[in-house]
DRENDO-1510 file (C-alpha; in Angstrom, 1 decimal, always signed):
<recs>
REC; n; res; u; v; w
REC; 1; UNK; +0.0; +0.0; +0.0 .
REC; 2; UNK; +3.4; +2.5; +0.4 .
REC; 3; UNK; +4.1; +1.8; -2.5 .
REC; 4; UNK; +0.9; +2.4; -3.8 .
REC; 5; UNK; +1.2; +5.9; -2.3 .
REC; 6; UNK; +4.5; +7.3; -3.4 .
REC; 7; UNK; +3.4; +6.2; -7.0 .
REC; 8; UNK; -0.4; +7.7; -7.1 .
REC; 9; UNK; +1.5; +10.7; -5.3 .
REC; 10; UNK; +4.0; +11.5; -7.7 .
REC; 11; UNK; +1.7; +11.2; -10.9 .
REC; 12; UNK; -0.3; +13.5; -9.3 .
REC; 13; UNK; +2.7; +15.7; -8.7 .
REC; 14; UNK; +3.6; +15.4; -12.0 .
REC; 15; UNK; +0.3; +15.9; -13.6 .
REC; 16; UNK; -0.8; +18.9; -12.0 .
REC; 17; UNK; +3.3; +20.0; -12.5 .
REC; 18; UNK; +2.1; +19.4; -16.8 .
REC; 19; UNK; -1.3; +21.1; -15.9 .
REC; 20; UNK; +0.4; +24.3; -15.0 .
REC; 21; UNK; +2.4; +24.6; -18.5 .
REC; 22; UNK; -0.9; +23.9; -20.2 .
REC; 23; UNK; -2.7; +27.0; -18.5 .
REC; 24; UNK; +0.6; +28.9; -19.4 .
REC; 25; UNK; +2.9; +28.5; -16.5 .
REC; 26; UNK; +6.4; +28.5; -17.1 .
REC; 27; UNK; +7.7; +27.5; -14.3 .
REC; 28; UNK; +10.4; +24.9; -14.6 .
REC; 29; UNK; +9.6; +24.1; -18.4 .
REC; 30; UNK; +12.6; +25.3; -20.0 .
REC; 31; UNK; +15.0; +23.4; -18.1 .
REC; 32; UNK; +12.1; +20.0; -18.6 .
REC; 33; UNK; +12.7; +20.1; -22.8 .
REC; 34; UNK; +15.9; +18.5; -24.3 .
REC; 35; UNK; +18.4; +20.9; -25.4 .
REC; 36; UNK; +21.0; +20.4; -28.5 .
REC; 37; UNK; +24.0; +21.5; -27.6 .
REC; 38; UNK; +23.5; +24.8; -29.6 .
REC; 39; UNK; +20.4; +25.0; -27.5 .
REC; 40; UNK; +18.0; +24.6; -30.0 .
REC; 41; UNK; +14.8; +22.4; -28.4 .
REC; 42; UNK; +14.7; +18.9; -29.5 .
REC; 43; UNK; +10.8; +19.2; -29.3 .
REC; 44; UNK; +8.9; +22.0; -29.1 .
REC; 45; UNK; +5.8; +20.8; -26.8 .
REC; 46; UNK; +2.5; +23.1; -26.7 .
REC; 47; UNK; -0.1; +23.6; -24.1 .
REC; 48; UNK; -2.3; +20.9; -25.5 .
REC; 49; UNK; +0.8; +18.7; -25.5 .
REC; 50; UNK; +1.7; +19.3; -22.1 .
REC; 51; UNK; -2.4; +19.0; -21.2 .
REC; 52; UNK; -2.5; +15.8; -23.0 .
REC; 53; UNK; +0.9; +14.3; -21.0 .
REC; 54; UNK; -0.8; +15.5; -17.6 .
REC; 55; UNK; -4.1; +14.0; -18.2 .
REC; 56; UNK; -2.4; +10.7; -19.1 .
REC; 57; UNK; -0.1; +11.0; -15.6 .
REC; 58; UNK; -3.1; +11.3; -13.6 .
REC; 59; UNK; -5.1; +8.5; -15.7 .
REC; 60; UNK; -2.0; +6.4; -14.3 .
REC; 61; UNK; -1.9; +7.6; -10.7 .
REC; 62; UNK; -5.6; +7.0; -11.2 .
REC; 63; UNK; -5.5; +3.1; -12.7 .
REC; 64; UNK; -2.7; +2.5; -9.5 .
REC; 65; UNK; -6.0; +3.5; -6.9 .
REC; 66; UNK; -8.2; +1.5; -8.8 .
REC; 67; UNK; -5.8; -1.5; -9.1 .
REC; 68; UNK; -5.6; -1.2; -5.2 .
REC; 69; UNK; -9.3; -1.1; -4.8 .
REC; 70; UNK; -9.2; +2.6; -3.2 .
REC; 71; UNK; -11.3; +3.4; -6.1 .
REC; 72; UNK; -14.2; +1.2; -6.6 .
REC; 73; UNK; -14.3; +0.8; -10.6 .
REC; 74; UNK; -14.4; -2.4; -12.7 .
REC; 75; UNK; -12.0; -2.8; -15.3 .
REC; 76; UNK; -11.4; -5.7; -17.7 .
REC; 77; UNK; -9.3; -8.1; -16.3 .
REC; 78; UNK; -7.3; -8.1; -19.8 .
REC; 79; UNK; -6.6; -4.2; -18.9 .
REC; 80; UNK; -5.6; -4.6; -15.7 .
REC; 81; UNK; -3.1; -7.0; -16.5 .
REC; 82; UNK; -1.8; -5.0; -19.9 .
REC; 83; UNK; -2.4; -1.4; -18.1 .
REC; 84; UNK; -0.1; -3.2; -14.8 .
REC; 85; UNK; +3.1; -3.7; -17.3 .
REC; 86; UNK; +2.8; -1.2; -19.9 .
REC; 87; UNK; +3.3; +2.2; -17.8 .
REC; 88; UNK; +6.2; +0.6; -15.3 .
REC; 89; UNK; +7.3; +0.0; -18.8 .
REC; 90; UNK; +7.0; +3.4; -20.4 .
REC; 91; UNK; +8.5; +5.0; -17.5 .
REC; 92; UNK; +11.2; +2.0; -18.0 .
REC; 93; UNK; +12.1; +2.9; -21.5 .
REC; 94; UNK; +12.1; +6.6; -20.8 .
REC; 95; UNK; +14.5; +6.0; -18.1 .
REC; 96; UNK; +16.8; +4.3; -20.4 .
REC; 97; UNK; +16.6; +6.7; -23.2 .
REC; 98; UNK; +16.9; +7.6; -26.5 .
REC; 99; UNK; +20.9; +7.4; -26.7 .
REC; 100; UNK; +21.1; +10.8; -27.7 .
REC; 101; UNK; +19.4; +13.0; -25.8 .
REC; 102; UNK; +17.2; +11.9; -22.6 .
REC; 103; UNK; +17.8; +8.8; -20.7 .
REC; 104; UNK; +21.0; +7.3; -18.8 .
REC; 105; UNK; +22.4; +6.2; -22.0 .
REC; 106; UNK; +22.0; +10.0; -23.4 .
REC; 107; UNK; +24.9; +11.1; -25.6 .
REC; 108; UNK; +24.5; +15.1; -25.0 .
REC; 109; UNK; +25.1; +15.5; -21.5 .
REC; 110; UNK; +26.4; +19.1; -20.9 .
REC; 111; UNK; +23.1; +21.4; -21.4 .
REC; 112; UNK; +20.7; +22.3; -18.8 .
REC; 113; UNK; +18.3; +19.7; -19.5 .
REC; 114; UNK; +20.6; +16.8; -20.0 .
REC; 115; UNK; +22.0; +18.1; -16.3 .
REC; 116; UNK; +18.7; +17.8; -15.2 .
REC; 117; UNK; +17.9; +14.7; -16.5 .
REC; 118; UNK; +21.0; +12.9; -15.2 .
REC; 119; UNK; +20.4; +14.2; -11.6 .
REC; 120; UNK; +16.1; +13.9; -11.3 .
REC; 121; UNK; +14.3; +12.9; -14.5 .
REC; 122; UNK; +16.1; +9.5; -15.5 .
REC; 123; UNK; +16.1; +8.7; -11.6 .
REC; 124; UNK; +12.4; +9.4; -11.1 .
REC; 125; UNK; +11.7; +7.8; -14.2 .
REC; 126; UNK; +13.4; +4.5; -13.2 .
REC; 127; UNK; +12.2; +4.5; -9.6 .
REC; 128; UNK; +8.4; +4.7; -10.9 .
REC; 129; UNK; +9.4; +1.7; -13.1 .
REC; 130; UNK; +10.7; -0.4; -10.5 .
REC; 131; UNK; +8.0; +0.7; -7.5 .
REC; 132; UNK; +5.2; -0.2; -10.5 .
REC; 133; UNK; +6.8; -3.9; -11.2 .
REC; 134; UNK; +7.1; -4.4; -7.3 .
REC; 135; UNK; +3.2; -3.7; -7.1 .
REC; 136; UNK; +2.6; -5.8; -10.2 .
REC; 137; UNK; +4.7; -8.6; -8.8 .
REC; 138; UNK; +3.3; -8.6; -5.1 .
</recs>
């Protein structure tokens, strides 16, 4: 149940962090968007982007309180089961990376982002992976 917490906690952290760039925040989005080294953004995200990201973050923290049985909603078995490997996975992938720039296997290390991403994103990203396995697998 802990772990249940922490993970439902920080989606929702996360979500509302996304909802806050959608309504035009800026706070902390710079240094969130992969940099080249000239400092050109690898992506160029908008507010519907960012909306769509933190609607799917709290659809997850979400899924975890109904897989728990905090929220009483019946979903497909077959769901469940997919829905229980596929986001520890997602937040798996993103942890390793794209080799270039995100991820611990990230080849452009010295901008703000890559920083960043080194010392909180990857991290995060791979302890919501493993904390999602360990409720999947006890």
């Amino acid at each position: 149940m802990i772990a249940t917490i922490i993970l439902v906690s920080t989606f929702l952290v996360l979500s509302l962090i996304h909802f806050s760039w959608a309504l035009g925040s800026r706070k902390w989005h710079d240094e969130a968007i992969p940099k080249t080294e000239a400092g050109d953004w690898v992506i160029k995200p908008g507010k519907k982007d960012s909306l769509i990201v933190g609607l799917g973050l709290l659809f997850f923290g979400i899924f975890y309180l109904i897989k728990v049985e905090i929220i009483d909603f019946q979903l497909p078995e077959w769901a469940i089961n997919i829905a229980s490997w596929l986001i520890p996975s997602i937040f798996l992938f993103r942890a390793i990376g794209d080799f270039k720039y995100v991820g611990f296997f990230k080849k452009i290390t010295t901008t703000q982002f890559a920083k960043k991403d080194s010392q909180i994103y990857s991290p995060l990203c791979l302890a919501i992976s493993i904390i999602g396995f360990i409720i999947e697998l006890f």
